[in-house]
C-alpha positions as protocol buffer text, in pm:
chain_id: "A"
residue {
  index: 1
  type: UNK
  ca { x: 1672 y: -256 z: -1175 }
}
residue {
  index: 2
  type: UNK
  ca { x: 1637 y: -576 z: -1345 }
}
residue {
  index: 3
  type: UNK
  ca { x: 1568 y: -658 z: -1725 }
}
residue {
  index: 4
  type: UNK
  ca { x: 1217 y: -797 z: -1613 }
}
residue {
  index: 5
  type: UNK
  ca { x: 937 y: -629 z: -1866 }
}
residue {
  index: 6
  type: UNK
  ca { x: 562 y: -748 z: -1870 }
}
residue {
  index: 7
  type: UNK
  ca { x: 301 y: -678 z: -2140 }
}
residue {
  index: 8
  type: UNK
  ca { x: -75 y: -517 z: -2069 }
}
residue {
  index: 9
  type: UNK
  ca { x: -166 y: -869 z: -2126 }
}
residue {
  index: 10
  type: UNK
  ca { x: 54 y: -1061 z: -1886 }
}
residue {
  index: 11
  type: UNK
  ca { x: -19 y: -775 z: -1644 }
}
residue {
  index: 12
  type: UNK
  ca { x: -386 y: -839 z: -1698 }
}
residue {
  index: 13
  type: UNK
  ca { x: -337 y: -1245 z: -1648 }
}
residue {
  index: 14
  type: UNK
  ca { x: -149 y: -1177 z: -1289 }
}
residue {
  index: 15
  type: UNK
  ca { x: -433 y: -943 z: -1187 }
}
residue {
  index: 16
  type: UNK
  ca { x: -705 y: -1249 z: -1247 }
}
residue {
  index: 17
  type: UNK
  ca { x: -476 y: -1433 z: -1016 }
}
residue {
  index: 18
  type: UNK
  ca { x: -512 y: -1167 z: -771 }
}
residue {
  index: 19
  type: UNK
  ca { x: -894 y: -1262 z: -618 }
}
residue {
  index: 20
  type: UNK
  ca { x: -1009 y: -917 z: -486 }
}
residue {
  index: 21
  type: UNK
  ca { x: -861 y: -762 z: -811 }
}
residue {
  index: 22
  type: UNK
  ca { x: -1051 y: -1016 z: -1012 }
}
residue {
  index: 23
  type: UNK
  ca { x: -1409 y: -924 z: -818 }
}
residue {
  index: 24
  type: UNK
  ca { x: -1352 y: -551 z: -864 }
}
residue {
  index: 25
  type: UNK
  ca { x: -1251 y: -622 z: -1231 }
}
residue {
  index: 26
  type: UNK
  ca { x: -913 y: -409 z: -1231 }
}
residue {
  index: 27
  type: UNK
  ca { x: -764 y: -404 z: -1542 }
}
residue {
  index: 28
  type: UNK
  ca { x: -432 y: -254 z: -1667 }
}
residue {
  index: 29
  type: UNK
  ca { x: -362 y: 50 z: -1903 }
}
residue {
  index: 30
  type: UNK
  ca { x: -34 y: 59 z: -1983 }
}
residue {
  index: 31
  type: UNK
  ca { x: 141 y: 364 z: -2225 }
}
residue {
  index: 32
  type: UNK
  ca { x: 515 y: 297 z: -2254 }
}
residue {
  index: 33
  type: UNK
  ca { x: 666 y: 264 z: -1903 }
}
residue {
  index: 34
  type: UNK
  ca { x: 359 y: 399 z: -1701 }
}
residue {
  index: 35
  type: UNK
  ca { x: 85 y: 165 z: -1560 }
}
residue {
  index: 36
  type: UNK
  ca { x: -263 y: 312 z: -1510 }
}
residue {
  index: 37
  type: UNK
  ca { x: -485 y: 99 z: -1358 }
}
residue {
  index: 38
  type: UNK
  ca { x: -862 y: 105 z: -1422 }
}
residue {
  index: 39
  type: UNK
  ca { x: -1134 y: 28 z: -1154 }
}
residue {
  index: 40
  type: UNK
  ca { x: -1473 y: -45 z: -1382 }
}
residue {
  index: 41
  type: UNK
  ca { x: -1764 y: 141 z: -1208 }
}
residue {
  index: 42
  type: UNK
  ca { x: -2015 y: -170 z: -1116 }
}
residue {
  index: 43
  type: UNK
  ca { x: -2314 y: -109 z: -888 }
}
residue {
  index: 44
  type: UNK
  ca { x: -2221 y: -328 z: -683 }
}
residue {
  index: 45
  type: UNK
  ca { x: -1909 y: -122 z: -515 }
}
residue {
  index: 46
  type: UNK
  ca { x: -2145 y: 171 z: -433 }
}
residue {
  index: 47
  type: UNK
  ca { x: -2095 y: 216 z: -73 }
}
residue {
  index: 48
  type: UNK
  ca { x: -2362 y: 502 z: -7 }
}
residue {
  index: 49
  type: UNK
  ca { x: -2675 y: 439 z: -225 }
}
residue {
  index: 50
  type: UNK
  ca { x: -2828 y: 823 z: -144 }
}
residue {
  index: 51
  type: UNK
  ca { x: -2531 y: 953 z: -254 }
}
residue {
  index: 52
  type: UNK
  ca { x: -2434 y: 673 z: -533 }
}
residue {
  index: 53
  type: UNK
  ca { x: -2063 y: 738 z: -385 }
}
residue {
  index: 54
  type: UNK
  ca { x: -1802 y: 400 z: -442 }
}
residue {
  index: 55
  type: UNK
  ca { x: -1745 y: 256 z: -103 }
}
residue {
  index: 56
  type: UNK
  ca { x: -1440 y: 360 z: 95 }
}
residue {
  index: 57
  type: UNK
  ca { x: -1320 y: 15 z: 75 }
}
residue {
  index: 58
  type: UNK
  ca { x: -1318 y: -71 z: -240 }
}
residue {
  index: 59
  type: UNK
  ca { x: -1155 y: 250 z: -353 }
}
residue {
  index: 60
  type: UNK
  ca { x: -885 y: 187 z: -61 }
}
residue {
  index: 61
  type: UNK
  ca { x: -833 y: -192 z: -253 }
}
residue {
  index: 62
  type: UNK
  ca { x: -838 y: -62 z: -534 }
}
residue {
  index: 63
  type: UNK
  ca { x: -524 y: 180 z: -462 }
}
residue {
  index: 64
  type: UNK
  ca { x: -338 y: -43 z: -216 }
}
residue {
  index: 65
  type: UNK
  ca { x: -324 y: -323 z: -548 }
}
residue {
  index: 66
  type: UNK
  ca { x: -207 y: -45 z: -763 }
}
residue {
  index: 67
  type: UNK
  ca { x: 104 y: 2 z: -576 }
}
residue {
  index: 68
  type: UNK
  ca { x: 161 y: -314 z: -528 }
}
residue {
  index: 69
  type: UNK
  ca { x: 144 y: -396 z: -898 }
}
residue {
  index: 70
  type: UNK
  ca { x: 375 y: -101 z: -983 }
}
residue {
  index: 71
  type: UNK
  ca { x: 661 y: -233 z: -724 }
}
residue {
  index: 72
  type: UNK
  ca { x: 648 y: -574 z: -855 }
}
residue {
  index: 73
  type: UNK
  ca { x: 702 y: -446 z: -1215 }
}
residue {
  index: 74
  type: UNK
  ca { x: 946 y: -299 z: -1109 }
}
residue {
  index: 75
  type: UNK
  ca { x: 1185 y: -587 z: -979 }
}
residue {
  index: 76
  type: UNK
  ca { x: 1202 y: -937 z: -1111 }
}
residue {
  index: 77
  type: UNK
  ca { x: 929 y: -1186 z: -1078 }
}
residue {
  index: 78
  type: UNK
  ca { x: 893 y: -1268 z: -683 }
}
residue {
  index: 79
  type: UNK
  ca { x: 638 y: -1272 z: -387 }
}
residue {
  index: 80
  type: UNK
  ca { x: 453 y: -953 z: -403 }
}
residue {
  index: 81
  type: UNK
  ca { x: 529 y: -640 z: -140 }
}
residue {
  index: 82
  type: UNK
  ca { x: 319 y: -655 z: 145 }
}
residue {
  index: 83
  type: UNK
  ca { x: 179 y: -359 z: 258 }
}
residue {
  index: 84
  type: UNK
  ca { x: 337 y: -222 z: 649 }
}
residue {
  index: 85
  type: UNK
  ca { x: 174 y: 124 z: 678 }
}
residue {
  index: 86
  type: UNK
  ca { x: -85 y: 275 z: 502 }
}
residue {
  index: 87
  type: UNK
  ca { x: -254 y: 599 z: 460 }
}
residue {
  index: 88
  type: UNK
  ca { x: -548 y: 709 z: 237 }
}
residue {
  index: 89
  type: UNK
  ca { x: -684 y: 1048 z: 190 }
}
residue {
  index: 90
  type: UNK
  ca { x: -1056 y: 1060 z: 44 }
}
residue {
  index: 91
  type: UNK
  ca { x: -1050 y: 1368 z: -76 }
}
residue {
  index: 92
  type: UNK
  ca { x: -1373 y: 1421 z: -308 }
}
residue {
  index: 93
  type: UNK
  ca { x: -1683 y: 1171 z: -342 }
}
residue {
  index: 94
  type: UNK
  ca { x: -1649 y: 880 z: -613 }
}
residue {
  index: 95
  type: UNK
  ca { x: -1884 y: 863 z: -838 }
}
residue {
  index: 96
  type: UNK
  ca { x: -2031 y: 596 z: -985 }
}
residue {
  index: 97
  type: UNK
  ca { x: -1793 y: 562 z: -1315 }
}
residue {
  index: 98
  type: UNK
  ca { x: -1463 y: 451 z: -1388 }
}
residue {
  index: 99
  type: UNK
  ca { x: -1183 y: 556 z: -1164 }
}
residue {
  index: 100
  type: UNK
  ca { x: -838 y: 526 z: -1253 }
}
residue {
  index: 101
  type: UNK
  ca { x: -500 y: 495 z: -1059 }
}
residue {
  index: 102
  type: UNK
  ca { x: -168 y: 550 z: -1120 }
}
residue {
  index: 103
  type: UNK
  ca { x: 129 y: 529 z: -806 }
}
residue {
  index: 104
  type: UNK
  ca { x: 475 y: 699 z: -798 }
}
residue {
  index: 105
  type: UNK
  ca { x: 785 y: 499 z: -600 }
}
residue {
  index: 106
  type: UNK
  ca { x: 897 y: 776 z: -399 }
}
residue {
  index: 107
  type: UNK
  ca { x: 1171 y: 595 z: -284 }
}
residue {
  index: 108
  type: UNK
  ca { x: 1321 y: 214 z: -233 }
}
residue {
  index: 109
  type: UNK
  ca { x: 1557 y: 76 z: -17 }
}
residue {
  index: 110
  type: UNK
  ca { x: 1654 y: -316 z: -36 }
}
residue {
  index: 111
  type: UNK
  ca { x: 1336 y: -413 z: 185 }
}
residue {
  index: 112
  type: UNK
  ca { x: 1107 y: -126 z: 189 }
}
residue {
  index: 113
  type: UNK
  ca { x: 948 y: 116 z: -28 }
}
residue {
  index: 114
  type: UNK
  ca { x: 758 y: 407 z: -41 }
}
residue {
  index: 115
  type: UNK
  ca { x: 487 y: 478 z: -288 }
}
residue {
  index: 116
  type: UNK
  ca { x: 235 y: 733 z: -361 }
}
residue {
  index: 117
  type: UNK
  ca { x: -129 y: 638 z: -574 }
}
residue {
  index: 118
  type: UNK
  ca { x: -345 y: 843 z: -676 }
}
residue {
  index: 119
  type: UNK
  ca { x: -700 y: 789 z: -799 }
}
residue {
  index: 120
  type: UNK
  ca { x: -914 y: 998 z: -1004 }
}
residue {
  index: 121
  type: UNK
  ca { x: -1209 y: 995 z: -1221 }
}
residue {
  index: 122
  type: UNK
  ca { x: -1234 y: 1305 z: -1439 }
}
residue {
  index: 123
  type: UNK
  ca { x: -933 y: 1466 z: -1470 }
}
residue {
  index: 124
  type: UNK
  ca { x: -572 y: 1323 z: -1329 }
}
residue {
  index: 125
  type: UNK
  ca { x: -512 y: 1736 z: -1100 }
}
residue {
  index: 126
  type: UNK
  ca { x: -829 y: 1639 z: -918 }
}
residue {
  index: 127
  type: UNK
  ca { x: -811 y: 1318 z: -750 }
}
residue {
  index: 128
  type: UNK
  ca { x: -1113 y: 1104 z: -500 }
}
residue {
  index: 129
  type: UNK
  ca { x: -797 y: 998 z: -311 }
}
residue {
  index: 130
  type: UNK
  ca { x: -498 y: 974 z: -252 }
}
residue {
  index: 131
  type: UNK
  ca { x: -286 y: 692 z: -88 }
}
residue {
  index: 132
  type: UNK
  ca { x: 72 y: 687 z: 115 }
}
residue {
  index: 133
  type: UNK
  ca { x: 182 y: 344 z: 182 }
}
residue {
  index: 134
  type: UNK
  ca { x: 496 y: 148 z: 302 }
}
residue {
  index: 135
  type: UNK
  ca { x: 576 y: -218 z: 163 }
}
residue {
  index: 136
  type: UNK
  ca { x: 807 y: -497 z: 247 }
}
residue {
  index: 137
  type: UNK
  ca { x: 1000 y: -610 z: -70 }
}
residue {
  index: 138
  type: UNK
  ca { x: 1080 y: -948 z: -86 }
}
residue {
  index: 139
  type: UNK
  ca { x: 1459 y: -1033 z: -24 }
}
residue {
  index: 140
  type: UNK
  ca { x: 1664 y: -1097 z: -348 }
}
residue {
  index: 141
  type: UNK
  ca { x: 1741 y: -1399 z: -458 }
}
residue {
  index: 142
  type: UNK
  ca { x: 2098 y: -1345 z: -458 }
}
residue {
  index: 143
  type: UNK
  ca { x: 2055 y: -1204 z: -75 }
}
residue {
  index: 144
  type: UNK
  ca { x: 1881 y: -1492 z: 35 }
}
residue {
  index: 145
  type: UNK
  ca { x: 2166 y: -1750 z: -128 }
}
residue {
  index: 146
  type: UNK
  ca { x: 2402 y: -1539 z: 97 }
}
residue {
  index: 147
  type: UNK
  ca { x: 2269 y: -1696 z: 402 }
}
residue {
  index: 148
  type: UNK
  ca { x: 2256 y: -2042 z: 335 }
}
């Protein structure tokens, strides 16, 4: 673990530079060492208009750039992960309001990790989904030296 340490605000600058994170308008939370991440309820991510549920894709975006967020604050400023395998659980209907996310590392190697988000609106114990995802790190610097 490096000594690399980001503000709400510096987390909230590399979001803009992120363009689907700057269309849905994710914006960070952050309470000592643990990043929330908030998805703004807009009309225009409502993916079934009968049932005003988000759409399926936008919640899966909206997961899949939370863990990516939380690995890259995690290690020192570098390309971000790219996602190898993912899964997503919808689990209840999102409604149209805020949803928030908030991913676990359950475990990282030198050039792959494992995380865990998950996404709720009401209350944290019952989330609208849940994803499992593997991501490709980005070699260290000092590894990629090594092979020069």
């Amino acid at each position: 673990m490096s000594d690399f340490h980001l503000d709400q605000a510096e987390i909230a600058a590399a979001l803009d530079r992120i363009p689907y994170a700057k269309e849905l308008s994710i914006r960070p939370l952050l309470m000592g060492d643990e990043l929330t991440l908030i998805l703004p309820y807009n009309p225009n991510i409502i993916g079934n208009p009968m049932l005003k549920a988000l759409h399926g894709g936008a919640v899966g975006a909206f997961l899949e750039t939370t863990a990516i967020v939380q690995l890259w604050l995690m290690g020192e400023p570098k390309p971000l992960p790219k996602p190898i395998g993912i899964n997503l659980d919808y689990l209840r209907r999102g409604n149209p309001k805020d949803t928030y996310a908030r991913a676990v590392v359950a475990k990282q190697g030198s050039r792959v990790a494992n995380v865990r988000v998950r996404a709720w609106q009401d209350r944290y114990e019952e989330p609208i989904s849940i994803l499992h995802g593997h991501f490709l790190l980005a070699p260290k610097a000092d590894k990629i030296s090594d092979k020069k």
